[in-house]
Each structure stands twice: as structure tokens, then as C-alpha cells.
PyMOL CGO cylinders between C-alpha atoms (Angstrom):
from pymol import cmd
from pymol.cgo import CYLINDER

trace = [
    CYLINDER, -22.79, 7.92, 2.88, -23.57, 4.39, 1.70, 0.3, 1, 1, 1, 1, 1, 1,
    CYLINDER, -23.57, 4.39, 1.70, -21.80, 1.94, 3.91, 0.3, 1, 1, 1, 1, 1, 1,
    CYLINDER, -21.80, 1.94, 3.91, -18.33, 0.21, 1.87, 0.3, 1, 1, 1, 1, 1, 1,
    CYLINDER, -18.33, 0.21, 1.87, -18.79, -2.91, 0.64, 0.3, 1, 1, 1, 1, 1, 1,
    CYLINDER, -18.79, -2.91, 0.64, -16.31, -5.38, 1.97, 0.3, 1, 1, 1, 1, 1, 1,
    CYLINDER, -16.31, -5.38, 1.97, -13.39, -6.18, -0.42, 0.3, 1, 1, 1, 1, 1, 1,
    CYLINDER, -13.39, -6.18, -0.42, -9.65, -7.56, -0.34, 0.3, 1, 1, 1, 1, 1, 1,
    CYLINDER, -9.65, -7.56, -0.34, -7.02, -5.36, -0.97, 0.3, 1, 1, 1, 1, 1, 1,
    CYLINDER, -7.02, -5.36, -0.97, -3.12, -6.39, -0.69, 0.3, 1, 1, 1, 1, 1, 1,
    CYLINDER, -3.12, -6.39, -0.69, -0.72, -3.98, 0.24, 0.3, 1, 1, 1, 1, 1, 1,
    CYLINDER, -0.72, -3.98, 0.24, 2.59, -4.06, 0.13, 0.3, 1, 1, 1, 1, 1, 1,
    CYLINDER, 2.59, -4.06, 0.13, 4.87, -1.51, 2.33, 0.3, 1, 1, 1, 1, 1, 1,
    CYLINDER, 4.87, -1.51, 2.33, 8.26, -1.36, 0.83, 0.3, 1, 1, 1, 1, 1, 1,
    CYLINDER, 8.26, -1.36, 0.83, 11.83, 0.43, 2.14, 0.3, 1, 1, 1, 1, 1, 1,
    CYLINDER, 11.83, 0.43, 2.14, 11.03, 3.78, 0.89, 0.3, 1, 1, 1, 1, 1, 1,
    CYLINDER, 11.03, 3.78, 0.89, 10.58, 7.15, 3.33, 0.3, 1, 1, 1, 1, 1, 1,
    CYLINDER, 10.58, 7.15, 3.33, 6.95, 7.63, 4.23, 0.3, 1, 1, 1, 1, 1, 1,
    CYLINDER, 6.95, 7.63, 4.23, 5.75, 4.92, 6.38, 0.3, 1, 1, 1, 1, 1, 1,
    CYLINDER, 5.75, 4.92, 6.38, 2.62, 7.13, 7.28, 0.3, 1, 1, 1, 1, 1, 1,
    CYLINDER, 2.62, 7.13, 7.28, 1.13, 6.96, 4.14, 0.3, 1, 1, 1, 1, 1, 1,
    CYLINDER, 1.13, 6.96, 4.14, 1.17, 2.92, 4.60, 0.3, 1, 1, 1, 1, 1, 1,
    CYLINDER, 1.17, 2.92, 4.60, -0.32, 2.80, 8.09, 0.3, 1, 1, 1, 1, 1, 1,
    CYLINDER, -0.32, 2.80, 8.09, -2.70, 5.67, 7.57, 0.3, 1, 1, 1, 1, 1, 1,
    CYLINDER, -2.70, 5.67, 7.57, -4.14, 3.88, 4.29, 0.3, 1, 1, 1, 1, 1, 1,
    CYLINDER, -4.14, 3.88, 4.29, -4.32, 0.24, 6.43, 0.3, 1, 1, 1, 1, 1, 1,
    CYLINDER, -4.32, 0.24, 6.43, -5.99, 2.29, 9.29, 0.3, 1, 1, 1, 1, 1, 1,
    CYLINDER, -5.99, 2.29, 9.29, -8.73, 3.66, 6.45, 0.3, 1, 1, 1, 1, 1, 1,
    CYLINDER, -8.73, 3.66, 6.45, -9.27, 0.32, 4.95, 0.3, 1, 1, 1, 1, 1, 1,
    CYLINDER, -9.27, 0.32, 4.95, -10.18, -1.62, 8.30, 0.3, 1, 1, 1, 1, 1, 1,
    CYLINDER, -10.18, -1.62, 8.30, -11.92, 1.03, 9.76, 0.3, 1, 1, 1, 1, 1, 1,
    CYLINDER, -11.92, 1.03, 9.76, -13.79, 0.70, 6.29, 0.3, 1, 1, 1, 1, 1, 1,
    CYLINDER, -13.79, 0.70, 6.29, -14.44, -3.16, 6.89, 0.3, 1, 1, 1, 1, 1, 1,
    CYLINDER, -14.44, -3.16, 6.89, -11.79, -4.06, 4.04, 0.3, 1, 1, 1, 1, 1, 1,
    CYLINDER, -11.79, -4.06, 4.04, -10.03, -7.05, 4.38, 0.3, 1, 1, 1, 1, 1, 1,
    CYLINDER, -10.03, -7.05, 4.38, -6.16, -6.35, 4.26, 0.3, 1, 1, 1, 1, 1, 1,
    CYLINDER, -6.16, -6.35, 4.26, -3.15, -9.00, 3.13, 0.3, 1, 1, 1, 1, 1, 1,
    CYLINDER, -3.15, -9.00, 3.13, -0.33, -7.26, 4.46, 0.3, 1, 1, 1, 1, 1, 1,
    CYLINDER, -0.33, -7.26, 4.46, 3.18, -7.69, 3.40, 0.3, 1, 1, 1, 1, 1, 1,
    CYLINDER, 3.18, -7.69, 3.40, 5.91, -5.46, 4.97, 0.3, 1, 1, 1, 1, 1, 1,
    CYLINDER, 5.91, -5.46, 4.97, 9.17, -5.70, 3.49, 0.3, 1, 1, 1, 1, 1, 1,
    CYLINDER, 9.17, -5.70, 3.49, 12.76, -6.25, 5.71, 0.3, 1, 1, 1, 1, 1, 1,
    CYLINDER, 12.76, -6.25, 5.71, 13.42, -2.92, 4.70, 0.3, 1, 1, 1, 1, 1, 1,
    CYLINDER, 13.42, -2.92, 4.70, 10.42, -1.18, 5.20, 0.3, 1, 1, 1, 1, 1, 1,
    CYLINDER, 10.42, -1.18, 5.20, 10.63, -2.69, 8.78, 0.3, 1, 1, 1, 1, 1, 1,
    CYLINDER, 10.63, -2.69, 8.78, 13.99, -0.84, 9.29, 0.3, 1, 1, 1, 1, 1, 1,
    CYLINDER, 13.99, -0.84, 9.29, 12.48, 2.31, 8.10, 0.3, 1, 1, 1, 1, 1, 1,
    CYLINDER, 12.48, 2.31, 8.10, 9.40, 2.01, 10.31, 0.3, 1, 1, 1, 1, 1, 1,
    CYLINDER, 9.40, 2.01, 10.31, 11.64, 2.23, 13.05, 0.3, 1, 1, 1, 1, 1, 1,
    CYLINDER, 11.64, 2.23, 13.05, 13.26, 4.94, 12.16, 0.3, 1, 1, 1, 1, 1, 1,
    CYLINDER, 13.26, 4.94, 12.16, 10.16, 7.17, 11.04, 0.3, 1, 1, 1, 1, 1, 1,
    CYLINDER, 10.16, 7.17, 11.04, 7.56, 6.03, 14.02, 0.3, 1, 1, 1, 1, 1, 1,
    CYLINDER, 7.56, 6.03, 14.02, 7.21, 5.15, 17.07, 0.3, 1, 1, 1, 1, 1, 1,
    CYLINDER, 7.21, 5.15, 17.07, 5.76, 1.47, 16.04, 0.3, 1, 1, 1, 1, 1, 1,
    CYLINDER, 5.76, 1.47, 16.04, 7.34, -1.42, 17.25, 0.3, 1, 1, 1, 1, 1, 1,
    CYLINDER, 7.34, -1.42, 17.25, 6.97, -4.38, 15.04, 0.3, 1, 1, 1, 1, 1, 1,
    CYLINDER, 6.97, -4.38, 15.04, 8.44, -7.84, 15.99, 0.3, 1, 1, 1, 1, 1, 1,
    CYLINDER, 8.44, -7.84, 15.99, 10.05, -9.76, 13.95, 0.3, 1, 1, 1, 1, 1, 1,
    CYLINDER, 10.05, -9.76, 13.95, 7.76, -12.40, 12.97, 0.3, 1, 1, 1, 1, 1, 1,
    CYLINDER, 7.76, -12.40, 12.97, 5.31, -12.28, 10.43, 0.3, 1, 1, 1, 1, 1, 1,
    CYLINDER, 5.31, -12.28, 10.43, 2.06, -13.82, 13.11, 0.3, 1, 1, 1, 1, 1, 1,
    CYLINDER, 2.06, -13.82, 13.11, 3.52, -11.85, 15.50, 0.3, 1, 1, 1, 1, 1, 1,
    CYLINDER, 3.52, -11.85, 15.50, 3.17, -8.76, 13.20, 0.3, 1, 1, 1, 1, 1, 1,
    CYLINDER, 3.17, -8.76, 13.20, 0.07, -9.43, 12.55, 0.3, 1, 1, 1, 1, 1, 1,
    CYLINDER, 0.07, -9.43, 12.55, -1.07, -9.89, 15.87, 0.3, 1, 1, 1, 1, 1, 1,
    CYLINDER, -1.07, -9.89, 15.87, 0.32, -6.66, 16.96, 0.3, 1, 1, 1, 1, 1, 1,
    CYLINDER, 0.32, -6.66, 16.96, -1.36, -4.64, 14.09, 0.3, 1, 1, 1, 1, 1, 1,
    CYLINDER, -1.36, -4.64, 14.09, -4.78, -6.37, 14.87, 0.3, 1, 1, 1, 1, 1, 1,
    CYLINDER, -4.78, -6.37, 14.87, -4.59, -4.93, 18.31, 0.3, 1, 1, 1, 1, 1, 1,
    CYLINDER, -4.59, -4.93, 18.31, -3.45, -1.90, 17.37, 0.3, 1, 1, 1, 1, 1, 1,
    CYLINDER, -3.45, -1.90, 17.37, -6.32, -1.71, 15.10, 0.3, 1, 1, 1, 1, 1, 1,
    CYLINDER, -6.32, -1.71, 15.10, -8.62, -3.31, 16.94, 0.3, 1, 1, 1, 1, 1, 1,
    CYLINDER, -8.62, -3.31, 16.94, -9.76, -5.80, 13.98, 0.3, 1, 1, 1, 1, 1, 1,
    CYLINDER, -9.76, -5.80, 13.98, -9.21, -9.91, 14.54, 0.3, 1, 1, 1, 1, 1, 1,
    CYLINDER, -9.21, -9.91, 14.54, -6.77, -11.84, 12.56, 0.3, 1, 1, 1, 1, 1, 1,
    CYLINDER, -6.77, -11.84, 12.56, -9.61, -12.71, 10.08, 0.3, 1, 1, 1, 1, 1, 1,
    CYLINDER, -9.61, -12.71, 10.08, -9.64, -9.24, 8.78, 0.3, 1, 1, 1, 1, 1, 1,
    CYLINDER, -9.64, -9.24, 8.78, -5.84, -8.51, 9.18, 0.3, 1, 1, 1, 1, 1, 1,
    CYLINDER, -5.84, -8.51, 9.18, -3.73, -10.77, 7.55, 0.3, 1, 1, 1, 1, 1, 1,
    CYLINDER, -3.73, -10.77, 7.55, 0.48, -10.52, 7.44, 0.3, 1, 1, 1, 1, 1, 1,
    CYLINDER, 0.48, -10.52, 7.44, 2.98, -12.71, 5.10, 0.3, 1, 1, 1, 1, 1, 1,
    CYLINDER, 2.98, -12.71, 5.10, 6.33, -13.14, 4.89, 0.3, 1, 1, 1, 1, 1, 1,
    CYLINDER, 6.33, -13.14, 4.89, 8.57, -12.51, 2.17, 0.3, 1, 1, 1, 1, 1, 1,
    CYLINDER, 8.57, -12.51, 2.17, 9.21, -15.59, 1.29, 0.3, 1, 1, 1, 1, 1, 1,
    CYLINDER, 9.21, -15.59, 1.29, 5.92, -17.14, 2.01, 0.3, 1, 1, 1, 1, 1, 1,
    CYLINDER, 5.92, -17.14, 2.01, 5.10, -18.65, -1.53, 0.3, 1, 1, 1, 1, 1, 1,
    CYLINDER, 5.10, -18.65, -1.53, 2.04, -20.34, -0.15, 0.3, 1, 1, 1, 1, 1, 1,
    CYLINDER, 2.04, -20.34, -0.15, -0.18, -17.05, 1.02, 0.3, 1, 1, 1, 1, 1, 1,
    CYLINDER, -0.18, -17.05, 1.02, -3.11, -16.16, -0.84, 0.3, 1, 1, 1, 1, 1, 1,
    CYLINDER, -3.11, -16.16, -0.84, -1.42, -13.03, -2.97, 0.3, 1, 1, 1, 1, 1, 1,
    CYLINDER, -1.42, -13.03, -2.97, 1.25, -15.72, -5.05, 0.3, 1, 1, 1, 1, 1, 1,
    CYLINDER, 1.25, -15.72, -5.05, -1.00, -16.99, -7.22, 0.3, 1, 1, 1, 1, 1, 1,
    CYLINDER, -1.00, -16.99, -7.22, -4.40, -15.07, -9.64, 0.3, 1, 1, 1, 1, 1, 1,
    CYLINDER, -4.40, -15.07, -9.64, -6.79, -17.57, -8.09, 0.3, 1, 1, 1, 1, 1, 1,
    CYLINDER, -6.79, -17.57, -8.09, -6.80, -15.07, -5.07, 0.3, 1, 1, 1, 1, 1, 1,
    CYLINDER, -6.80, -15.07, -5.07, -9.87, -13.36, -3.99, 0.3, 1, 1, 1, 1, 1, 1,
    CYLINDER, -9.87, -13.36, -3.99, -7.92, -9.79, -3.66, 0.3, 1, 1, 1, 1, 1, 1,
    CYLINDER, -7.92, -9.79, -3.66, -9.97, -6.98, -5.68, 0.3, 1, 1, 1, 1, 1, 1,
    CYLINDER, -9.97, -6.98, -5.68, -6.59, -4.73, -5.73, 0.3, 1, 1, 1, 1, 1, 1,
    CYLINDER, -6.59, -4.73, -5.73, -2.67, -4.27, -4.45, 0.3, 1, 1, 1, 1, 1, 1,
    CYLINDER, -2.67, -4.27, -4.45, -1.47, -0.91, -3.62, 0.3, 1, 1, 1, 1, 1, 1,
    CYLINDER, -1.47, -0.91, -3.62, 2.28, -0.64, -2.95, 0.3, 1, 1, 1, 1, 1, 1,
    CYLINDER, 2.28, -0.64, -2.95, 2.74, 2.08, 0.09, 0.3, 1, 1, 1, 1, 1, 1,
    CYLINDER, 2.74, 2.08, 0.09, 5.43, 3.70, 0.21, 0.3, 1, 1, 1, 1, 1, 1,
    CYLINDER, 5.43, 3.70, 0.21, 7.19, 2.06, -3.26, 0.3, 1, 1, 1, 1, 1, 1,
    CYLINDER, 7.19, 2.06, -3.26, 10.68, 2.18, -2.99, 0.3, 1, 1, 1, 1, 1, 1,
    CYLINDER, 10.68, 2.18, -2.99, 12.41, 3.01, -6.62, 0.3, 1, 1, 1, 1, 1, 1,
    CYLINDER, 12.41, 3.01, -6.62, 13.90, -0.77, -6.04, 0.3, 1, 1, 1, 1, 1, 1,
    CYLINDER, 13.90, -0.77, -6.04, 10.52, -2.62, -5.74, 0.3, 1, 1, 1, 1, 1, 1,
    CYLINDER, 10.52, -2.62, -5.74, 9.16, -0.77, -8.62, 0.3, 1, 1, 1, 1, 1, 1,
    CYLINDER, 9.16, -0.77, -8.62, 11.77, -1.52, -10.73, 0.3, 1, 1, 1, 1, 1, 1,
    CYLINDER, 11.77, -1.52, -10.73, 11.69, -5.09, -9.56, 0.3, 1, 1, 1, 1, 1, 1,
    CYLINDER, 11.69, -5.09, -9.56, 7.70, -5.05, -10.52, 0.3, 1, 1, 1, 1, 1, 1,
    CYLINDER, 7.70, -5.05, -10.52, 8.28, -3.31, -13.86, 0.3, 1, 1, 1, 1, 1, 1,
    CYLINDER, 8.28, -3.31, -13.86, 10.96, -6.15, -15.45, 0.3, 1, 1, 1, 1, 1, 1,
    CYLINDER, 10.96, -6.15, -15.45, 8.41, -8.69, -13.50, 0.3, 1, 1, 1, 1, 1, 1,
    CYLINDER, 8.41, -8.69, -13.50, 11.31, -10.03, -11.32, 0.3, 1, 1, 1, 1, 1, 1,
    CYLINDER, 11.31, -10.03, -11.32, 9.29, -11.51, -8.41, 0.3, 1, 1, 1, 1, 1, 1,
    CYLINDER, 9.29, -11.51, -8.41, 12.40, -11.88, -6.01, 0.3, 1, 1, 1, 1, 1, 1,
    CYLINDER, 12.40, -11.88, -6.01, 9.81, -12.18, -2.93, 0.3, 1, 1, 1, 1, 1, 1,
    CYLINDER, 9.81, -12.18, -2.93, 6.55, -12.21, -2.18, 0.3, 1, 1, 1, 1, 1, 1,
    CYLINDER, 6.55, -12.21, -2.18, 5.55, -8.89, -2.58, 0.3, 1, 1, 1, 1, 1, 1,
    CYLINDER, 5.55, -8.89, -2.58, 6.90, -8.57, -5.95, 0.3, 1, 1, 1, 1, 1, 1,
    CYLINDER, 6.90, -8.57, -5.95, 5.31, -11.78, -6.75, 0.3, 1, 1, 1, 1, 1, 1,
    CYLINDER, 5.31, -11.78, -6.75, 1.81, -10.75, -5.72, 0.3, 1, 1, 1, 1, 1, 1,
    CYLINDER, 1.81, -10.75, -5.72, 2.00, -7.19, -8.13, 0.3, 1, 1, 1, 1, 1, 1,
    CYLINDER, 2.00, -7.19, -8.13, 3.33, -9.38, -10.88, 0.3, 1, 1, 1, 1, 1, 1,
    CYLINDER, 3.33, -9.38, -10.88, 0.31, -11.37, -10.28, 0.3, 1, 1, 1, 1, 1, 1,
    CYLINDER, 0.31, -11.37, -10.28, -2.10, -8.10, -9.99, 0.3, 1, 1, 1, 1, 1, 1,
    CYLINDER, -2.10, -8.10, -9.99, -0.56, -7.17, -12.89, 0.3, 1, 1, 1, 1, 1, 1,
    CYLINDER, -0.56, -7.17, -12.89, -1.43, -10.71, -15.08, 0.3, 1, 1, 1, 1, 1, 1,
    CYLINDER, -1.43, -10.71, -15.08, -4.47, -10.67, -14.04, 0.3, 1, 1, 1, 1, 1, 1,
    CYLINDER, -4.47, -10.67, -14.04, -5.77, -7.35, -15.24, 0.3, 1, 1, 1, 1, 1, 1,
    CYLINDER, -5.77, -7.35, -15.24, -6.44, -6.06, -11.48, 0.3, 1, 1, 1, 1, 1, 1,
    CYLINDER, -6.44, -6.06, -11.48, -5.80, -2.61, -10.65, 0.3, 1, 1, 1, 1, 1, 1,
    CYLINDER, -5.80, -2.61, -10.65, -2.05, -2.00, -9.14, 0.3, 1, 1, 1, 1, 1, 1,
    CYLINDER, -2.05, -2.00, -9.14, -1.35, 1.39, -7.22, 0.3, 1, 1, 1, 1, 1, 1,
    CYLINDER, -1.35, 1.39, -7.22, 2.32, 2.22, -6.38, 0.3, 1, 1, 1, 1, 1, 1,
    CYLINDER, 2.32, 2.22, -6.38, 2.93, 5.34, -4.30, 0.3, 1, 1, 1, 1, 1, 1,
    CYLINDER, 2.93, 5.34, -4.30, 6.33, 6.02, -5.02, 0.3, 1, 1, 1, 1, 1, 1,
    CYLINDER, 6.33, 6.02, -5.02, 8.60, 8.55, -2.47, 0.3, 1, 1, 1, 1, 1, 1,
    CYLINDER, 8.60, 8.55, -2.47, 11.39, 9.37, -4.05, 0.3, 1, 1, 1, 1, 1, 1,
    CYLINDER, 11.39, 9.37, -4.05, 12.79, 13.36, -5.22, 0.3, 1, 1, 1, 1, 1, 1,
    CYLINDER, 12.79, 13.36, -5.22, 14.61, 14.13, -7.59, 0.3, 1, 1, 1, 1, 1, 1,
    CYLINDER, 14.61, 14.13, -7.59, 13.38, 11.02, -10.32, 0.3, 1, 1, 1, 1, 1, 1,
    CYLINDER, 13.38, 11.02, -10.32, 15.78, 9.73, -12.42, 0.3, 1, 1, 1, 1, 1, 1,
    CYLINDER, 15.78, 9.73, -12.42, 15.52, 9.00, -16.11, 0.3, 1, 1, 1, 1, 1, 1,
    CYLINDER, 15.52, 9.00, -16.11, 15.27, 4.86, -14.92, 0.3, 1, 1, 1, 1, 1, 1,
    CYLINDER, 15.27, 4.86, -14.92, 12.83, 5.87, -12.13, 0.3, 1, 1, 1, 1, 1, 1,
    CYLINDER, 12.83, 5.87, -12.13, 10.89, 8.11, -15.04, 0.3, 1, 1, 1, 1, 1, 1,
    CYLINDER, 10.89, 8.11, -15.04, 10.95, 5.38, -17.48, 0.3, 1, 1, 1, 1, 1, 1,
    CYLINDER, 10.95, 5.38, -17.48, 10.05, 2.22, -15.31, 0.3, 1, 1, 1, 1, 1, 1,
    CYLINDER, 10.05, 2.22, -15.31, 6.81, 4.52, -14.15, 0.3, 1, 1, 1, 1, 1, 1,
    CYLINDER, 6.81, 4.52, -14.15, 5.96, 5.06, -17.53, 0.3, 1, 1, 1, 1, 1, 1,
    CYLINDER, 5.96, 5.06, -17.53, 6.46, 0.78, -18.40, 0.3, 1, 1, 1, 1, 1, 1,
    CYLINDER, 6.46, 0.78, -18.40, 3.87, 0.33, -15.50, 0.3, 1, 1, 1, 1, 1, 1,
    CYLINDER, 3.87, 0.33, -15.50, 1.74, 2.89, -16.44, 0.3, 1, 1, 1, 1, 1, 1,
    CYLINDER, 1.74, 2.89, -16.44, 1.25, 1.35, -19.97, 0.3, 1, 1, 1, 1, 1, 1,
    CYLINDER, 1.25, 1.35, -19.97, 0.08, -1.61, -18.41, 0.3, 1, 1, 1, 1, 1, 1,
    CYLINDER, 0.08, -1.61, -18.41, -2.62, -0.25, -16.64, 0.3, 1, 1, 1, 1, 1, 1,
    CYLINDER, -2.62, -0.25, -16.64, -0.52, 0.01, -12.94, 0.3, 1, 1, 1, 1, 1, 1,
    CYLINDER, -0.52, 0.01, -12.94, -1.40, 3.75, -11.49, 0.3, 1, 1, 1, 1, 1, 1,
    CYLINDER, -1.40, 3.75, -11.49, 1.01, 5.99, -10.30, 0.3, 1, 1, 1, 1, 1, 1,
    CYLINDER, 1.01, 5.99, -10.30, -0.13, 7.89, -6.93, 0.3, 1, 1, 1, 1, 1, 1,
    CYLINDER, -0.13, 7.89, -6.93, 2.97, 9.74, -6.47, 0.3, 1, 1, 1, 1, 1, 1,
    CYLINDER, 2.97, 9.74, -6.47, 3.21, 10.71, -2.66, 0.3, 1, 1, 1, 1, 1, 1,
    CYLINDER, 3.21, 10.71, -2.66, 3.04, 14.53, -3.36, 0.3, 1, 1, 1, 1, 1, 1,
    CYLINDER, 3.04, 14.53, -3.36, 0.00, 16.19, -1.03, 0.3, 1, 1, 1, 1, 1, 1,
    CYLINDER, 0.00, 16.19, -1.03, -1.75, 19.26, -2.41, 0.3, 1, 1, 1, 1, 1, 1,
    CYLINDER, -1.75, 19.26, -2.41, -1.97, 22.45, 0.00, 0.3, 1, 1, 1, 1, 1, 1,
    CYLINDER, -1.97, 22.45, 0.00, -5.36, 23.84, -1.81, 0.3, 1, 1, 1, 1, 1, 1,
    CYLINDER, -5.36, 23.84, -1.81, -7.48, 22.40, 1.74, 0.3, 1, 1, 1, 1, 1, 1,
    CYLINDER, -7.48, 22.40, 1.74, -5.12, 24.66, 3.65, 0.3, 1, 1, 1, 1, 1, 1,
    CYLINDER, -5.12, 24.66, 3.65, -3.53, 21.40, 5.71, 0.3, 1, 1, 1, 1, 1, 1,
    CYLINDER, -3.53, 21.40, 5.71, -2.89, 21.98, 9.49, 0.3, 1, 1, 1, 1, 1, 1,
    CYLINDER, -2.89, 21.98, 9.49, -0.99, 19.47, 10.59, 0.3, 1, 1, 1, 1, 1, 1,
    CYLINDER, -0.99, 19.47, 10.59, 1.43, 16.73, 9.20, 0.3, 1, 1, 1, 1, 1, 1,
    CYLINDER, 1.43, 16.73, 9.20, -1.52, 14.20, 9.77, 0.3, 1, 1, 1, 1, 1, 1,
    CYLINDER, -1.52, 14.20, 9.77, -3.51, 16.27, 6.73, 0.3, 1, 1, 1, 1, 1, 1,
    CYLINDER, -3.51, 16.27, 6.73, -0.82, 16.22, 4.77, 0.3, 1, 1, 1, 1, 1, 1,
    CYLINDER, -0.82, 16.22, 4.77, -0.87, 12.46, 5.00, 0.3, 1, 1, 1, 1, 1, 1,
    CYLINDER, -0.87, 12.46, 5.00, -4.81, 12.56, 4.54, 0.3, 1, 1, 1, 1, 1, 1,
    CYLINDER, -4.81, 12.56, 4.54, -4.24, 13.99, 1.31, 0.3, 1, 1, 1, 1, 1, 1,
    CYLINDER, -4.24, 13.99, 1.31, -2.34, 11.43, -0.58, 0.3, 1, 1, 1, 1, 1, 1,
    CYLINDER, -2.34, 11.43, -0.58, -4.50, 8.19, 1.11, 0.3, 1, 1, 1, 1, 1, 1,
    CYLINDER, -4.50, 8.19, 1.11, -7.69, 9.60, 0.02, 0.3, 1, 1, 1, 1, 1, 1,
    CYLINDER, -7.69, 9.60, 0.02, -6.43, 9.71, -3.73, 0.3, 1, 1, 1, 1, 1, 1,
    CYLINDER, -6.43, 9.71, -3.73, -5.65, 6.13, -3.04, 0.3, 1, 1, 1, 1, 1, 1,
    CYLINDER, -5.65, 6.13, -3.04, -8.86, 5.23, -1.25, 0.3, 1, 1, 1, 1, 1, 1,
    CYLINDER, -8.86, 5.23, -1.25, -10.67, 7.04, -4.47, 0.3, 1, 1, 1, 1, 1, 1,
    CYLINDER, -10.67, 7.04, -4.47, -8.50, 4.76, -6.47, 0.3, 1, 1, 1, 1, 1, 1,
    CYLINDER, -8.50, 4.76, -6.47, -9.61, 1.93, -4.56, 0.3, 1, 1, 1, 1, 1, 1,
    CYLINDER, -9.61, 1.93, -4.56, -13.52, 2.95, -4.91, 0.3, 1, 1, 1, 1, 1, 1,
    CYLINDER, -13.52, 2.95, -4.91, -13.43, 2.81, -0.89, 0.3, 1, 1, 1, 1, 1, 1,
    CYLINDER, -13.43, 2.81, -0.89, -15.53, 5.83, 0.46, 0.3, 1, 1, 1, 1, 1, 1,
    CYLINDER, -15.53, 5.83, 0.46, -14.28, 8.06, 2.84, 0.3, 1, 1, 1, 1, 1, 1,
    CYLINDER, -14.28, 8.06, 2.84, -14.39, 11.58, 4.53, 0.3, 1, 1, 1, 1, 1, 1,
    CYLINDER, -14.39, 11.58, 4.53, -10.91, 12.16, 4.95, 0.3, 1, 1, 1, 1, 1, 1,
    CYLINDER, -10.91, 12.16, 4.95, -10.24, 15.60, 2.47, 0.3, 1, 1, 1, 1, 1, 1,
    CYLINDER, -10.24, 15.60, 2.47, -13.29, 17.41, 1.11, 0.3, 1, 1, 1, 1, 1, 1,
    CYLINDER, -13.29, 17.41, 1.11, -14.47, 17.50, -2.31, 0.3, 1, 1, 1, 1, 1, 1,
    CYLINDER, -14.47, 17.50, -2.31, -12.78, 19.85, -5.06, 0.3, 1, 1, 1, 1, 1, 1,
    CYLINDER, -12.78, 19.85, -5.06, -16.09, 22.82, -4.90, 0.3, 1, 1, 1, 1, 1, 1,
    CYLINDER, -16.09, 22.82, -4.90, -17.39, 21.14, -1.55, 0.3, 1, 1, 1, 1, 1, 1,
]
cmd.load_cgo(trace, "trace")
């Protein structure tokens, strides 16, 4: 398989369940030589907690030093903002980021993205995806939808924004939570044109 190209991808990890997804998908895109601008939410931080066994501190360099470690990538490659840091790359559509993908979306920052509220940085940096005609993926985690959550996917759909609704298929026989996980980031990664070997082929 032909070696990835190197890109810049945001993404955006937001105080929905399913944490995983996030981490497996930042794991995938370094390991792929992708640059990452990371931008974890106070809420998502509270429900990383609860759903791993990750310790984050509390400051964004000292996030980002931790992650770099833990993925064994330098702080070139791995980059972490704050919420309110109005001066990182991902705030304005002069960036150099090829895509965002929010992972996990909480029904509150997609709501926030669809009326183009841009209450922090995160939000900011979709609106700005968004403006500029670059692909945005949001992997919402939410069951049952409501008719708001139904109808804001369907605004950000319109405008190009794809839906990757975390929702694995079983048709690869899965064996473990891990595959389960697999599943959804590798319709992301396609998404993302990043290669990878993480679920076989439909046929393969």
C-alpha cells in the first residue's frame, strides 16, 4: 500500500460518550504521519475520565505533551489548543488544515456548529471548515435522535458537512470491543482519503 501523504487534519473531541472513537482515530492519523490540531473540549475531558483510563492534565501544553508521549510523535506533529485560544492555527481559513472531524460530537456542539455559533474554539474552527468549502466529519453518539438532533444533521448535511454516525457494522464478525471501534474510524479514515488496514474490504 502506497505510503499516506502527509496532511493536517483538526479534530475536535467533544462531551459526548465514546471517547475511543477519538483516540483510536488520533492514534491512526499519527501512526499515518498526519499532522493533528487537537482540541479537547472541558467536557470531553470529564468524560475521558470517566470512559478510560487516560489521565489528561489540565493544561492545554501539558496535554499535548502527554499525548505526544503516549504516541510517541514530537510536538511538531501533535499539536493541542485551548478553548479559548483565538490565536491557534484552526480560527481563521488561512490555515493549512486539509479537514476537521468532530469525534465523538456531542448533540450540543453540533447544534452549536449548525446555527454557526462559534462559542469556543472548536466551534470556531468547523465554522471555519465549513466557510471554506473543506470537508467537515461529525461522529455524533447519541440514541434515541430527536426531531432537533434529526434536523440540525440534515442543516449540516446540506452544506456539504458528513455525518459518520458512531454505529459499527457486525458483517466482519468483530471480536472484541477494540473492532468494534475499528469499524467506525476506518469509515472516517476513508472519509479522510488516509489509507489504512484496519477492517477489510466489502468482497475482500
Amino acid at each position: 500500500m502506497a505510503e499516506n501523504a502527509s496532511r493536517t487534519f483538526a479534530l475536535g473531541m467533544t462531551g459526548a460518550s465514546g471517547v475511543q472513537y477519538g483516540f483510536r482515530l488520533l492514534q491512526c492519523l499519527l501512526a499515518a504521519n498526519q499532522r493533528v490540531y487537537l482540541m479537547i473540549s472541558k467536557a470531553a475531558q470529564v468524560v475521558i475520565s470517566m470512559e478510560t483510563d487516560i489521565a489528561l492534565p489540565g493544561r492545554p501544553a501539558d496535554i499535548q505533551k502527554a499525548l505526544a508521549e503516549k504516541y510517541k510523535v514530537d510536538t511538531t506533529q501533535l499539536l493541542v489548543f485551548g478553548e479559548d485560544e483565538w490565536t491557534a492555527p484552526v480560527a481563521s481559513g488561512s490555515n493549512d488544515v486539509a479537514a476537521m472531524v468532530v469525534c465523538p460530537c456531542s448533540m450540543g456542539a453540533l447544534s452549536a456548529i449548525a446555527h454557526g455559533a462559534s462559542n469556543n474554539l472548536l466551534e470556531r474552527a468547523a465554522d471555519v471548515t465549513l466557510k471554506e468549502r473543506k470537508k467537515l466529519i461529525l461522529v455524533p453518539r447519541e440514541t434515541p435522535y430527536s426531531d432537533i438532533h434529526l434536523e440540525n444533521m440534515l442543516k449540516l448535511s446540506r452544506m456539504d458537512a458528513v455525518i459518520v454516525d458512531a454505529n459499527p457494522g457486525f458483517y466482519n464478525n468483530p471480536e472484541s470491543i477494540d473492532d468494534l471501534v475499528d469499524f467506525v474510524v476506518a469509515k472516517i479514515l476513508d472519509q479522510l482519503g488516509v489509507e489504512h488496514t484496519l477492517q477489510p474490504r466489502w468482497g475482500e
